[in-house]
MOPAC internal coordinates of N, CA, C and O (Angstrom, degrees):
PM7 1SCF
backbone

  N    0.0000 0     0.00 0     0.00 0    0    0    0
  C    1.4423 1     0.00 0     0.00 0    1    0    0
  C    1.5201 1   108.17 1     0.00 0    2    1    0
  O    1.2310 1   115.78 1   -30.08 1    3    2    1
  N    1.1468 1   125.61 1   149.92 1    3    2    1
  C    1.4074 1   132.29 1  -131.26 1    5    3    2
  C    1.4892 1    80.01 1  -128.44 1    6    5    3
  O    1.2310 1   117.88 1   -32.98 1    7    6    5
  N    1.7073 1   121.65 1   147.02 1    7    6    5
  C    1.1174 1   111.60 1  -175.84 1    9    7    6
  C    1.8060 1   125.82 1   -93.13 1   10    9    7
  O    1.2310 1   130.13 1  -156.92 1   11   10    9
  N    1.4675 1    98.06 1    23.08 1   11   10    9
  C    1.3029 1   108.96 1   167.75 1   13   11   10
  C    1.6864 1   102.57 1   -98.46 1   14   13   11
  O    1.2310 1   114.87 1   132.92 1   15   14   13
  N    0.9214 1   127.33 1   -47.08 1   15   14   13
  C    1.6381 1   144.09 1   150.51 1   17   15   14
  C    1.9416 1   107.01 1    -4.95 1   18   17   15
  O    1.2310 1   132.14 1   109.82 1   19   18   17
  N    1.7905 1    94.16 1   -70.18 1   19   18   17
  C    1.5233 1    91.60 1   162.37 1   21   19   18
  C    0.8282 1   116.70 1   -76.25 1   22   21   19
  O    1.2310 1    91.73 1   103.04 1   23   22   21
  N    1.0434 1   165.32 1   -76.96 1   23   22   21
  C    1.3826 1   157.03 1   173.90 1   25   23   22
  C    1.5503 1   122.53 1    -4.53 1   26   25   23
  O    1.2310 1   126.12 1   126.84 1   27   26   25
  N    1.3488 1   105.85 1   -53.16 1   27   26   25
  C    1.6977 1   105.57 1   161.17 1   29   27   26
  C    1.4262 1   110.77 1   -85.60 1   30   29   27
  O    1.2310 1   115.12 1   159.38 1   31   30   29
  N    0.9929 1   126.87 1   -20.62 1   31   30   29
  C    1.9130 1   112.34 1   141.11 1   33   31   30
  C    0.9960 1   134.36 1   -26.77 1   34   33   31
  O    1.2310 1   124.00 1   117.37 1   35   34   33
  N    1.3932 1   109.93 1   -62.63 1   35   34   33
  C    1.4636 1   134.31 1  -176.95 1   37   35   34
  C    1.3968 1   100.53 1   -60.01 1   38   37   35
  O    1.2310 1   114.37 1   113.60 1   39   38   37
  N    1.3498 1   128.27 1   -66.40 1   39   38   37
  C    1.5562 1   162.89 1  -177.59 1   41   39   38
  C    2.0785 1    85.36 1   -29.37 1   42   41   39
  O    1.2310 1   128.39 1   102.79 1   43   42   41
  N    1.7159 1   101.44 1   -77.21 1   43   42   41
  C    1.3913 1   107.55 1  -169.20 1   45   43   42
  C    1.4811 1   120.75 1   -62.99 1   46   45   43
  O    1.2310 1   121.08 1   154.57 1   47   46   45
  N    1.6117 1   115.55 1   -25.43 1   47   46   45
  C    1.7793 1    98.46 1   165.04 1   49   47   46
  C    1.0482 1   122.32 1   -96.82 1   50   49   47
  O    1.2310 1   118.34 1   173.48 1   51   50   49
  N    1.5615 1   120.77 1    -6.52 1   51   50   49
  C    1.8285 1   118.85 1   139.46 1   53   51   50
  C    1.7539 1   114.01 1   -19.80 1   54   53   51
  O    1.2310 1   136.54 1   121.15 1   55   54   53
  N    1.3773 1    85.59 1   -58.85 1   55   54   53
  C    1.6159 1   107.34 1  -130.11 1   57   55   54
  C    2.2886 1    80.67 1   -83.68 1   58   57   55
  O    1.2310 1   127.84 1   135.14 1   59   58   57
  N    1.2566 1   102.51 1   -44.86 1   59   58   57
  C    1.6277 1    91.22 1  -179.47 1   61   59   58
  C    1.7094 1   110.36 1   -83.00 1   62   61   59
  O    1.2310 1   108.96 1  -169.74 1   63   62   61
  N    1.4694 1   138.28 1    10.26 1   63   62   61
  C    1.1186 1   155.05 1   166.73 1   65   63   62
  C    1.7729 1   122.23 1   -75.05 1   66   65   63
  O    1.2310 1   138.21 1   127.03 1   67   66   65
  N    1.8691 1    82.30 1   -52.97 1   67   66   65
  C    1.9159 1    95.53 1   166.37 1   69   67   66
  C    1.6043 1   104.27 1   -85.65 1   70   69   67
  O    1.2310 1   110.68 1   159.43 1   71   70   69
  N    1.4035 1   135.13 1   -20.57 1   71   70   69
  C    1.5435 1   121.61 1   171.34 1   73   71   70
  C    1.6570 1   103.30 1   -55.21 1   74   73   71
  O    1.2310 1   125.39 1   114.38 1   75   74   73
  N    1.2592 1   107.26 1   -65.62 1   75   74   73
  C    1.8316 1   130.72 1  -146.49 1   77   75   74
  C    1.8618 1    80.66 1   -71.60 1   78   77   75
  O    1.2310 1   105.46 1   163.46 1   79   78   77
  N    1.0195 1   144.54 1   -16.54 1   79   78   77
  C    1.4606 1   138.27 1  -177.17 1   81   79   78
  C    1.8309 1    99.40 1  -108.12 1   82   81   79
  O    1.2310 1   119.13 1  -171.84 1   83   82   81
  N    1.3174 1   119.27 1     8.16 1   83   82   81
  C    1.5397 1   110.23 1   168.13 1   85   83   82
  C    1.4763 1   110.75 1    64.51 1   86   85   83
  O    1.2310 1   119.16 1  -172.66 1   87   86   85
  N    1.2890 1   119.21 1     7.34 1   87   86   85
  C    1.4951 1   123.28 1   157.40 1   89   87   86
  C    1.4287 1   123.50 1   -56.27 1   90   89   87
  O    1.2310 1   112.01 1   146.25 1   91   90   89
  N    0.9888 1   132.68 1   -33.75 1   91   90   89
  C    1.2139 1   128.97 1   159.94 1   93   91   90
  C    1.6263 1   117.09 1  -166.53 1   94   93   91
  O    1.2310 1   121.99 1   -29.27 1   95   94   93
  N    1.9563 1   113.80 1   150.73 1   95   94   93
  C    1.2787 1   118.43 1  -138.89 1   97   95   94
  C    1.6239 1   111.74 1   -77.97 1   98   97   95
  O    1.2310 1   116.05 1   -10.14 1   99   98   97
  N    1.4845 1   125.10 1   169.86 1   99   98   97
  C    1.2079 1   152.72 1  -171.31 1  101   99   98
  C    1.6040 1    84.11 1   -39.74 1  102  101   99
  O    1.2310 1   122.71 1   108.02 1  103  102  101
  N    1.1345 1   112.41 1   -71.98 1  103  102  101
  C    1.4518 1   119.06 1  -170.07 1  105  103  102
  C    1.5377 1   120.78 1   -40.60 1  106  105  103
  O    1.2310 1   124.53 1   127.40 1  107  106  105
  N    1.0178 1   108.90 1   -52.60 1  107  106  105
  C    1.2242 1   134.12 1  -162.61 1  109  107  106
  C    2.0110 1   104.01 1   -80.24 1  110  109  107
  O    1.2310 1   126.83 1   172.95 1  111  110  109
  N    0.9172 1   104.47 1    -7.05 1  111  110  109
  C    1.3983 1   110.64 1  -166.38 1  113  111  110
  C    1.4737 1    96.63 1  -115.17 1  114  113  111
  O    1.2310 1   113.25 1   135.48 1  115  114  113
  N    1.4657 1   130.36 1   -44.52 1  115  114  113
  C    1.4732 1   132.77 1   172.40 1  117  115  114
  C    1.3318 1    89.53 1   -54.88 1  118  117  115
  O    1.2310 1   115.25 1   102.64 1  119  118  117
  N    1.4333 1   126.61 1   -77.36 1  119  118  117
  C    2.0228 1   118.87 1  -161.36 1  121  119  118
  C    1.3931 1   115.11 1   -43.83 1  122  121  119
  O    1.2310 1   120.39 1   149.22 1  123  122  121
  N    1.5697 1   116.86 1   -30.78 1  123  122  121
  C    1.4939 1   126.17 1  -160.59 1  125  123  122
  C    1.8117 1   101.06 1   -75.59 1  126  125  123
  O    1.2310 1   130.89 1   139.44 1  127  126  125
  N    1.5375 1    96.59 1   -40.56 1  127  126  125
  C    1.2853 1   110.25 1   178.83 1  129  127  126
  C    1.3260 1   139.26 1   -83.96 1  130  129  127
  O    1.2310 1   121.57 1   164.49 1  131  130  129
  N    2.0501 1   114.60 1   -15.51 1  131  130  129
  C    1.3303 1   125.28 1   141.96 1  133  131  130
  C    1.7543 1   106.55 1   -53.97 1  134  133  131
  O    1.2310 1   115.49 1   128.71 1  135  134  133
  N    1.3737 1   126.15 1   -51.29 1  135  134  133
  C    1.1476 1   117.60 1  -150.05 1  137  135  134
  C    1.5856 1   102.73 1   -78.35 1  138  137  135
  O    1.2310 1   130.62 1   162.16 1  139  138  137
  N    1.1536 1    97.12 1   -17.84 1  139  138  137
  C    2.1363 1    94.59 1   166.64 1  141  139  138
  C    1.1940 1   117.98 1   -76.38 1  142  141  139
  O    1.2310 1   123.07 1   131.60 1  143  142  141
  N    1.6215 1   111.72 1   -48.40 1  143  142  141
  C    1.5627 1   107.45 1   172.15 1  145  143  142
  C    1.7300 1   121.56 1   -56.53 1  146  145  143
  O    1.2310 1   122.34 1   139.30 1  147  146  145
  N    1.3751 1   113.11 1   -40.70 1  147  146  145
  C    1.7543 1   119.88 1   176.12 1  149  147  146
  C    1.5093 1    89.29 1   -62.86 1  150  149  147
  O    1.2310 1   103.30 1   177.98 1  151  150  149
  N    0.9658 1   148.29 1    -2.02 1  151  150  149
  C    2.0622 1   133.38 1   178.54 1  153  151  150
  C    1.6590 1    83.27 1   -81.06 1  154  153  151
  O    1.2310 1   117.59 1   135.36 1  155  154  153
  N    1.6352 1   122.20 1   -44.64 1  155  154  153
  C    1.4550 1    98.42 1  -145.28 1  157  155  154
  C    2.0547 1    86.31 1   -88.42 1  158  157  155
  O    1.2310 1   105.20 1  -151.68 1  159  158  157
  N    1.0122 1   145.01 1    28.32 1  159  158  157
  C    1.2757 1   142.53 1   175.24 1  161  159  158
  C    1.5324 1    91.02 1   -78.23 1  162  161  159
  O    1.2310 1   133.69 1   -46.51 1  163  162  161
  N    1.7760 1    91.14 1   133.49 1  163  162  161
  C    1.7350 1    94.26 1   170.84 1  165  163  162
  C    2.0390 1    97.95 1  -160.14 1  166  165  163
  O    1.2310 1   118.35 1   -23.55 1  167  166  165
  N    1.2836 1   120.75 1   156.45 1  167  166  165
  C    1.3791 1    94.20 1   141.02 1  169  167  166
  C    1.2233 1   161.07 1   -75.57 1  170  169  167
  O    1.2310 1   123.07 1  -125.50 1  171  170  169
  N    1.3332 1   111.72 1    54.50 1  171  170  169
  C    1.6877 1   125.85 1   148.57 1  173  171  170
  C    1.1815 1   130.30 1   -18.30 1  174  173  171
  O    1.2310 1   123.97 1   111.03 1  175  174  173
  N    1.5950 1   109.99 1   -68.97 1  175  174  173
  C    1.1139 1   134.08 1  -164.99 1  177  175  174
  C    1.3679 1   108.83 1    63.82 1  178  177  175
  O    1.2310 1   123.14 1  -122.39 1  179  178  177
  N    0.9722 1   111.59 1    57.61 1  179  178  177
  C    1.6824 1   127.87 1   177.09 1  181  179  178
  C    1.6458 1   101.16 1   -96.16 1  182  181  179
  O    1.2310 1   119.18 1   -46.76 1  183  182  181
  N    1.3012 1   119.16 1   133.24 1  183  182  181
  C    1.6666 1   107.84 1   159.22 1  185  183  182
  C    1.2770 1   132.37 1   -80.70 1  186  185  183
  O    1.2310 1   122.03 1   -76.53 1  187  186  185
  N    1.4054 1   113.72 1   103.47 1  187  186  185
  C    1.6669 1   100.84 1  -175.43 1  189  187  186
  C    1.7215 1   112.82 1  -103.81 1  190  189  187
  O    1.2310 1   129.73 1  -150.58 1  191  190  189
  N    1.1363 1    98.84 1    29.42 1  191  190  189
  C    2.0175 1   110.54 1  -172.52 1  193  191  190
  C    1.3752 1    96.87 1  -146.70 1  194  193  191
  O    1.2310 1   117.44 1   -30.79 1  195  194  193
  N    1.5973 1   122.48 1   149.21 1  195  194  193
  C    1.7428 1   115.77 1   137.46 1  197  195  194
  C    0.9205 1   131.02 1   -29.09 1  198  197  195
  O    1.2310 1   113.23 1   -41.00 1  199  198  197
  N    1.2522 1   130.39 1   139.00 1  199  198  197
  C    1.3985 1   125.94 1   140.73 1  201  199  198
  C    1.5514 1   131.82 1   -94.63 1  202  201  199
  O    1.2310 1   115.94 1   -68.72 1  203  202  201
  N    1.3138 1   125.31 1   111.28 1  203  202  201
  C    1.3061 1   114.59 1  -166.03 1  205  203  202
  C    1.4509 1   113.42 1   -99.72 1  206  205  203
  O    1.2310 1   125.57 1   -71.14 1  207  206  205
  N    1.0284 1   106.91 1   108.86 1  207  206  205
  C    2.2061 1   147.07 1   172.74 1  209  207  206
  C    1.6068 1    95.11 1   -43.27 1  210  209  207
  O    1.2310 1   100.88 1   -54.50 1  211  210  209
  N    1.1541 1   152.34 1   125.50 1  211  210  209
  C    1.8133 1   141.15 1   118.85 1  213  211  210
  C    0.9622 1   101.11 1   -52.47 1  214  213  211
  O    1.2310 1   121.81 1   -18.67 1  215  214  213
  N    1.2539 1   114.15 1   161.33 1  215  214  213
  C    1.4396 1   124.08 1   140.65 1  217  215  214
  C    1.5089 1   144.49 1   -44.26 1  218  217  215
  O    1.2310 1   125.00 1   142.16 1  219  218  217
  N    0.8500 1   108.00 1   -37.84 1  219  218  217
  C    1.9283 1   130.10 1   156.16 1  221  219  218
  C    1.0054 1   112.15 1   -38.88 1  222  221  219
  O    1.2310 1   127.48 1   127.79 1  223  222  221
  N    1.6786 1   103.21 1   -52.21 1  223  222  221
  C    1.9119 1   100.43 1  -162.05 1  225  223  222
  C    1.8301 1   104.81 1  -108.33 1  226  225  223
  O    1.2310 1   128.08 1  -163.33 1  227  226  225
  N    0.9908 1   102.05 1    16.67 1  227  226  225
  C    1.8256 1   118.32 1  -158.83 1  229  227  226
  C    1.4293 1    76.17 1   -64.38 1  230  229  227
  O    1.2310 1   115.43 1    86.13 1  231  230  229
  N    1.7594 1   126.27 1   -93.87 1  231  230  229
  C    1.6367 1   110.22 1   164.57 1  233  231  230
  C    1.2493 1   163.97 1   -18.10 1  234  233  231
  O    1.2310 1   130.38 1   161.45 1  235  234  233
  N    1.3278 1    97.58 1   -18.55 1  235  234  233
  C    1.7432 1   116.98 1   148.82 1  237  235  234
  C    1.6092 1   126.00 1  -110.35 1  238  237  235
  O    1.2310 1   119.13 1  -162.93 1  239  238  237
  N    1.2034 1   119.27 1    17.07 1  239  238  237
  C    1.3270 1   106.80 1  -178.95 1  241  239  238
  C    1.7790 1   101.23 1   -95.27 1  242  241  239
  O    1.2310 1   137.50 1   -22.55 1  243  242  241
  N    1.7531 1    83.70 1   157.45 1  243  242  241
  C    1.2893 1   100.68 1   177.55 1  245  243  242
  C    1.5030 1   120.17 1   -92.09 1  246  245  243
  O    1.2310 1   124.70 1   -40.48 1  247  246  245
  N    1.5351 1   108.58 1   139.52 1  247  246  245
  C    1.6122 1   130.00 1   160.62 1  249  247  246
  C    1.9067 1   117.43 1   -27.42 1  250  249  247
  O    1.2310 1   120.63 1   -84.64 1  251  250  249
  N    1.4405 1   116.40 1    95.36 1  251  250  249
  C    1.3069 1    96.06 1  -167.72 1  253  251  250
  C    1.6583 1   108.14 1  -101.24 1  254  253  251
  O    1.2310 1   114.66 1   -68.43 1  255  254  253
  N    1.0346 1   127.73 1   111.57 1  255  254  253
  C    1.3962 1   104.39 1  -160.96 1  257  255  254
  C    1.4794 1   113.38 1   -84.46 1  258  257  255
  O    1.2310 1   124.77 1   -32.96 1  259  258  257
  N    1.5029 1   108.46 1   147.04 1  259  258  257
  C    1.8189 1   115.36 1  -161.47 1  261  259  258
  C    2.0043 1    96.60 1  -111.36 1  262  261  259
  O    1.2310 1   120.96 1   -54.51 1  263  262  261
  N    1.2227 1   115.77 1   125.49 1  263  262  261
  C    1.0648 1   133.20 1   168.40 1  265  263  262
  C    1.8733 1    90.13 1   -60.77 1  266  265  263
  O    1.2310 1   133.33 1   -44.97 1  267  266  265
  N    1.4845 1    91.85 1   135.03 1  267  266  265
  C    1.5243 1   110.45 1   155.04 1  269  267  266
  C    1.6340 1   120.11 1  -124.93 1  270  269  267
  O    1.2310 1   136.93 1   -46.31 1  271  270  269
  N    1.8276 1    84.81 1   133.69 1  271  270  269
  C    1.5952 1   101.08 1  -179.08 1  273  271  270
  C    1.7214 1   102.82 1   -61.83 1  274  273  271
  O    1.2310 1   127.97 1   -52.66 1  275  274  273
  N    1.3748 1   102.26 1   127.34 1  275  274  273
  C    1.5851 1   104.75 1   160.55 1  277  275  274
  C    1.7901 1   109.73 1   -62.66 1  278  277  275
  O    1.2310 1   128.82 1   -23.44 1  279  278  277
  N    1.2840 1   100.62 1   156.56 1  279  278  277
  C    1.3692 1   105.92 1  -163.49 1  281  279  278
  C    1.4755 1   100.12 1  -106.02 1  282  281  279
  O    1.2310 1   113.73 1   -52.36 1  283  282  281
  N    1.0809 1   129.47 1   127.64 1  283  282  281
  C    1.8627 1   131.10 1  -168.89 1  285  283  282
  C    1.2762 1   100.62 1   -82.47 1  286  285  283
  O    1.2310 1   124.54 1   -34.67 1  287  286  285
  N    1.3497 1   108.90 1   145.33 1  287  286  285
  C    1.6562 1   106.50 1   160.60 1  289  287  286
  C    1.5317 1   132.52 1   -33.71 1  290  289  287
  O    1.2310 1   124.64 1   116.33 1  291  290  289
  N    1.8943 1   108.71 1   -63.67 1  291  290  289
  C    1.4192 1    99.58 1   162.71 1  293  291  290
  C    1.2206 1   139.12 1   -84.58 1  294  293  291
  O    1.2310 1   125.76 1  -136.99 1  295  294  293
  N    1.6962 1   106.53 1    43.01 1  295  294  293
  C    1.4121 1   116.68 1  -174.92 1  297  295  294
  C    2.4733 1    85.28 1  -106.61 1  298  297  295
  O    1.2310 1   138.98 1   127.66 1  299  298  297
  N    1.2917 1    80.80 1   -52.34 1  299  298  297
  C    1.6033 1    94.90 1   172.71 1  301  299  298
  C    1.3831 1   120.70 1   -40.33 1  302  301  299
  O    1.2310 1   128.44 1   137.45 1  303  302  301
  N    1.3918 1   101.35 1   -42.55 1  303  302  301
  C    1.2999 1   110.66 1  -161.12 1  305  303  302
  C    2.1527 1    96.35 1   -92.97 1  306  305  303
  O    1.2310 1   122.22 1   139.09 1  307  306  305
  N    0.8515 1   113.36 1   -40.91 1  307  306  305
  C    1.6978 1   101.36 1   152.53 1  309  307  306
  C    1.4782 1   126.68 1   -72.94 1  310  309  307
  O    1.2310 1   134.05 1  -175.10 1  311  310  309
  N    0.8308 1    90.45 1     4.90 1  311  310  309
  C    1.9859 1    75.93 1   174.59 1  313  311  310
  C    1.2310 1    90.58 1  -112.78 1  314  313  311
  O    1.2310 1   110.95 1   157.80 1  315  314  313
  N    1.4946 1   134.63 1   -22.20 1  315  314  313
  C    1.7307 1   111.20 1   171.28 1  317  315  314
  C    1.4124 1   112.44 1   -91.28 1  318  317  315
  O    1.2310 1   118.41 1   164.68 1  319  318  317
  N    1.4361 1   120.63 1   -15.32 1  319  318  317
  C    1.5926 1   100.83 1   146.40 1  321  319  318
  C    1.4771 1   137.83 1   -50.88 1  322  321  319
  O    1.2310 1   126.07 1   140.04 1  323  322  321
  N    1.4860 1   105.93 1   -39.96 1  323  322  321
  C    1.2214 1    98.35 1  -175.13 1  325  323  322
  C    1.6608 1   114.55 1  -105.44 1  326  325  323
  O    1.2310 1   126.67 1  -172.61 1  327  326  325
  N    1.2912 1   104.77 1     7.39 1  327  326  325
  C    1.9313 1   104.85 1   156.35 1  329  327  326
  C    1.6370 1   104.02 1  -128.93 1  330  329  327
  O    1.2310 1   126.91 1  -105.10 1  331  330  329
  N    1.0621 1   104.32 1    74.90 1  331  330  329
  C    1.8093 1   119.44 1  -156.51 1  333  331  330
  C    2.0693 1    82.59 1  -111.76 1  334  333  331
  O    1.2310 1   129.23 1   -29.43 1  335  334  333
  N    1.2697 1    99.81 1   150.57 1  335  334  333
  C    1.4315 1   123.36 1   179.84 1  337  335  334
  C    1.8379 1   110.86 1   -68.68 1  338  337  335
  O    1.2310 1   131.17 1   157.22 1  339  338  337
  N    1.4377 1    96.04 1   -22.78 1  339  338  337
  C    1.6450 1   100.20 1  -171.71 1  341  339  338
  C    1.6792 1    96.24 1   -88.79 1  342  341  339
  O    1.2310 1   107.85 1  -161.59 1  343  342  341
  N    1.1542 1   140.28 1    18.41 1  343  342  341
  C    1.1666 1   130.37 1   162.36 1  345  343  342
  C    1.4564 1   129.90 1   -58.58 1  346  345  343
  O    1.2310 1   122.59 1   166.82 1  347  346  345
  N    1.3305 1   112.64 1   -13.18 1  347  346  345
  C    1.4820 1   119.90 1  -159.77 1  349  347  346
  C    1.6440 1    99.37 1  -108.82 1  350  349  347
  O    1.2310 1   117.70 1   157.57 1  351  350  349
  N    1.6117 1   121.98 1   -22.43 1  351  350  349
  C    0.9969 1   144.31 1  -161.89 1  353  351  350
  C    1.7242 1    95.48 1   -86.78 1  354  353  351
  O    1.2310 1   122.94 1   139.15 1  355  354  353
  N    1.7004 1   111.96 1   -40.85 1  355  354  353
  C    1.3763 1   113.63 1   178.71 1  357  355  354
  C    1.4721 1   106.66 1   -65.84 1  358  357  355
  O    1.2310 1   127.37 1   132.59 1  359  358  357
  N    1.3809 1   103.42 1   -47.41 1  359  358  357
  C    1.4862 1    95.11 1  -179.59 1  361  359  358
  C    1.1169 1   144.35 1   -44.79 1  362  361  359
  O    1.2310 1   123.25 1   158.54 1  363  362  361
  N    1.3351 1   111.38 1   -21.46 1  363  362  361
  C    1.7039 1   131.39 1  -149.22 1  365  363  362
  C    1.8513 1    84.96 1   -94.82 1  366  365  363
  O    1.2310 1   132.36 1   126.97 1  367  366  365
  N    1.4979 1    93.74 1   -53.03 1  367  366  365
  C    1.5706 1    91.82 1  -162.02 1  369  367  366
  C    1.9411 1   100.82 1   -67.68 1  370  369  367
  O    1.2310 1   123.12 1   147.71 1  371  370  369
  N    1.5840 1   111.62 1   -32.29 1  371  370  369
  C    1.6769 1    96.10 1   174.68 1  373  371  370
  C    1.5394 1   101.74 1   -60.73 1  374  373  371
  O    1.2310 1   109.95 1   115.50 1  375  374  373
  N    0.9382 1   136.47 1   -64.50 1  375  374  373
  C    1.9011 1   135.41 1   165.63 1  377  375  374
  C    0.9634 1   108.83 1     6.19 1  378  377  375
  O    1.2310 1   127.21 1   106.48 1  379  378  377
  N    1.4041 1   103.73 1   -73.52 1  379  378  377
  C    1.7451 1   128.19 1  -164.56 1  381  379  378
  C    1.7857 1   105.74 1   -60.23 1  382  381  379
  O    1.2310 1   127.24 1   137.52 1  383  382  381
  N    1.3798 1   103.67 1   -42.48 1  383  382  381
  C    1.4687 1   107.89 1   159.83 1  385  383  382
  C    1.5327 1   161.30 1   -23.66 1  386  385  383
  O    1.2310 1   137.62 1   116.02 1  387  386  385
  N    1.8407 1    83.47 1   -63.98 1  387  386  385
  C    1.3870 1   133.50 1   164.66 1  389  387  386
  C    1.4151 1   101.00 1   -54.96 1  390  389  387
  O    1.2310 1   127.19 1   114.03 1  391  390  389
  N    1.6752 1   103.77 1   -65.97 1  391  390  389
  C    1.5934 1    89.47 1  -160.68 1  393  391  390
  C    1.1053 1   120.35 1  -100.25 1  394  393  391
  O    1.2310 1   126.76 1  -163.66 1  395  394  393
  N    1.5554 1   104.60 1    16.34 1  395  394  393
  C    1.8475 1   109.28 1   169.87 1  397  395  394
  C    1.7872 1    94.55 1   -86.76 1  398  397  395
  O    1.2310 1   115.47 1   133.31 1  399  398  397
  N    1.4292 1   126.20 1   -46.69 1  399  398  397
  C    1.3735 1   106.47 1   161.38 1  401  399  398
  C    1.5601 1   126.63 1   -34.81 1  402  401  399
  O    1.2310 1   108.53 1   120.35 1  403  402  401
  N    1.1622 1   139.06 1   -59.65 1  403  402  401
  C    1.0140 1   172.82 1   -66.85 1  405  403  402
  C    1.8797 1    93.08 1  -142.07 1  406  405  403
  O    1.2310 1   136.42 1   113.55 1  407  406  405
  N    1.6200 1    85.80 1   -66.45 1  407  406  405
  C    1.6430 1   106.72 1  -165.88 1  409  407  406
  C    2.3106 1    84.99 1   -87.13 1  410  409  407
  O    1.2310 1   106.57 1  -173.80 1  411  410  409
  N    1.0174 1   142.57 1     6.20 1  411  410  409
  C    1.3523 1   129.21 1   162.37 1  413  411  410
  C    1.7309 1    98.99 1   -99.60 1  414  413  411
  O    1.2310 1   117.71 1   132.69 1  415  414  413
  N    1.4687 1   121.97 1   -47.31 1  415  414  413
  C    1.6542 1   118.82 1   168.11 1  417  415  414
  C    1.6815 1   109.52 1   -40.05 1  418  417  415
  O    1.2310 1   117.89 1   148.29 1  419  418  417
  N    1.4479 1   121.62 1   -31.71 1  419  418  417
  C    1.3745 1   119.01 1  -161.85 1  421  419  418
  C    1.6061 1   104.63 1   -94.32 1  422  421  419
  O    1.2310 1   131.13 1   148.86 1  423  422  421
  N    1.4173 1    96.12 1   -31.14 1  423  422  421
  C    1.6647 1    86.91 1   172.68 1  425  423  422
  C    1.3514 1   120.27 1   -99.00 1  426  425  423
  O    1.2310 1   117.66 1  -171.73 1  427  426  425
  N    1.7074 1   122.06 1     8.27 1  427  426  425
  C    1.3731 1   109.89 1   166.15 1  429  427  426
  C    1.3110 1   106.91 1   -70.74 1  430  429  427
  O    1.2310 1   126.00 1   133.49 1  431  430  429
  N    1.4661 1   106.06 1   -46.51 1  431  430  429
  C    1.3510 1   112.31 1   179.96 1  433  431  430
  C    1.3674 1   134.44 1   -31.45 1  434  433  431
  O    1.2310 1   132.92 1   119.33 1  435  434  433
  N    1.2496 1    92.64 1   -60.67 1  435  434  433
  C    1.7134 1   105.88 1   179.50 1  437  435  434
  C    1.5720 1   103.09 1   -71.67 1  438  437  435
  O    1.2310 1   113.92 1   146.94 1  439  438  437
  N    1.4891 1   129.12 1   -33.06 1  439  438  437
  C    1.4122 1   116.72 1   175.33 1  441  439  438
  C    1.5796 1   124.37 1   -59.95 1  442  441  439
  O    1.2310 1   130.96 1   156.62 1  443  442  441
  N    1.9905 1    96.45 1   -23.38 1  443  442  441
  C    1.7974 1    81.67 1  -158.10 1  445  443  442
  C    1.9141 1    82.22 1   -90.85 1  446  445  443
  O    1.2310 1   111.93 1   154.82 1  447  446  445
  N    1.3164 1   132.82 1   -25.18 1  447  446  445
  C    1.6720 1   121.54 1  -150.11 1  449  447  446
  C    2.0668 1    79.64 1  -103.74 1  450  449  447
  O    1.2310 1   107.82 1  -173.40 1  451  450  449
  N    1.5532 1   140.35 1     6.60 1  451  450  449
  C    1.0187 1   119.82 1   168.10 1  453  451  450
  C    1.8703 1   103.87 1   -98.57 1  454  453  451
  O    1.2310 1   113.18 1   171.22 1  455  454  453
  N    0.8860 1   130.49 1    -8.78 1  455  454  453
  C    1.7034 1   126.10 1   161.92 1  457  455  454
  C    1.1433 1   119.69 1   -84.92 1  458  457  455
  O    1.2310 1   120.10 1   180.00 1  459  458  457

């Protein structure tokens, strides 16, 4: 990340910090926030939108090549927490949960309408 990059970082959770605190309006916060994103316009030729293909030209369009974000360690390290192998292991014990609630609802029951 390029140190104009942070900088309009910095710039954009300013800028969604004074929205979400009612400092200044809906409106006023979309323009503030085109005019940060047009700073990072350059020729790159990076895609930062769709491109939408017809059919017609599906056979002639050109190869656009898309920069990929490197992936950080603790970006790695949350996404295998949360598609982690022990998921099935949680389940069993919420299960086990359920129907130990389940089976104490069934015997209040029967205790308070069997006296």
């Amino acid at each position: 990340m390029t140190e104009l990059e942070r900088q309009i970082n910095h710039s954009l959770r300013a800028l969604d910090r004074a929205h979400l605190l009612g400092r200044i309006s809906r409106d006023e916060y979309r323009a503030r926030r085109r005019r940060l994103l047009a700073s990072l316009a350059n020729d790159s030729h990076v895609v930062t939108a769709r491109i939408a293909i017809n059919k017609a030209g599906a056979a002639s369009a050109k190869t656009i090549p898309i920069r990929a974000a490197p992936a950080s360690q603790e970006q790695d390290a949350a996404l295998s927490k949360m598609f982690s192998a022990d998921q099935p292991a949680a389940r069993k014990y919420l299960i086990a949960f359920a129907i130990g609630i389940i089976a104490c609802a069934v015997l209040l029951y029967w205790w308070l309408h069997a006296g």
